[in-house]
C-alpha positions as CSV (number, residue, x, y, z in Angstrom):
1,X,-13.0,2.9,-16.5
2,X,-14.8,3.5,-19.7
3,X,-18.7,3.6,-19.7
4,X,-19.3,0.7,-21.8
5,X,-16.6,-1.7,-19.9
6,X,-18.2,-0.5,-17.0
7,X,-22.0,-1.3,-18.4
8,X,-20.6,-4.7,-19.9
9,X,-19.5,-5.9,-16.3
10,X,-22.8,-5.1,-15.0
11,X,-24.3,-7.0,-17.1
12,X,-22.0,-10.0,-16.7
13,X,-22.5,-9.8,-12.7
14,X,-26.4,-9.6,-13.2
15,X,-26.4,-12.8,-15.6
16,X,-25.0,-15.0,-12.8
17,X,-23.2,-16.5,-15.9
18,X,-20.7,-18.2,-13.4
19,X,-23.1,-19.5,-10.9
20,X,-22.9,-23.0,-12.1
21,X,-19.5,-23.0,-12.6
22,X,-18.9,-22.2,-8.8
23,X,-21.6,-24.0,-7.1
24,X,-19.8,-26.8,-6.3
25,X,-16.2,-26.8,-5.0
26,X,-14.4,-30.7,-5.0
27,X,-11.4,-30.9,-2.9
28,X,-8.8,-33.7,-4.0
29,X,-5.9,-34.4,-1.8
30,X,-2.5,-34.3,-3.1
31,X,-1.5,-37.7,-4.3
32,X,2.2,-37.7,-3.7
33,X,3.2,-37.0,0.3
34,X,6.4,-35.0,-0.8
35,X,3.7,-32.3,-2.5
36,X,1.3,-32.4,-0.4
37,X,4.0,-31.7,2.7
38,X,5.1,-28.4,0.4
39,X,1.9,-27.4,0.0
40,X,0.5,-27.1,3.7
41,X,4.2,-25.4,4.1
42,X,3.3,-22.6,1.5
43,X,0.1,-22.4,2.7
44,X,1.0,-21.6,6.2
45,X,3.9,-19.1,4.6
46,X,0.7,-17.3,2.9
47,X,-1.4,-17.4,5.7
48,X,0.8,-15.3,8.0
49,X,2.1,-12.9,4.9
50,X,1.1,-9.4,5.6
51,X,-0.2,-8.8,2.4
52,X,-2.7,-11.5,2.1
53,X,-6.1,-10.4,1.9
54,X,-7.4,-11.8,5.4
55,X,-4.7,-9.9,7.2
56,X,-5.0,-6.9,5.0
57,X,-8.6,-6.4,5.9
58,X,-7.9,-7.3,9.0
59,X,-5.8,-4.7,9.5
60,X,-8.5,-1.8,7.9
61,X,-10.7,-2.7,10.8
């Protein structure tokens, strides 16, 4: 990584520039059943793929 990309992300995580953005997390329900059954099925195919990052790390310990 080059010196000044790496000097320019330092400064960006010391600035806590995204701290409002990510104070407040609003969870909406899906509004059509169809999607929202879909949904809770991907969900469960991601949570039990190898390569997410729960399992990966997980794995590391």
């Amino acid at each position: 990584m080059d010196i000044n990309v790496k000097i320019v992300c330092e400064e960006i995580k010391g600035a806590n520039v995204f701290d409002n953005r990510f104070n407040e997390i609003e969870v909406i329900e899906e509004p059509y059943k169809d999607l929202k059954i879909r949904q809770q099925e991907l969900m469960s195919k991601w949570d039990v793929n190898p390569n997410n990052i729960v399992n990966l790390r997980d794995a590391l310990m």
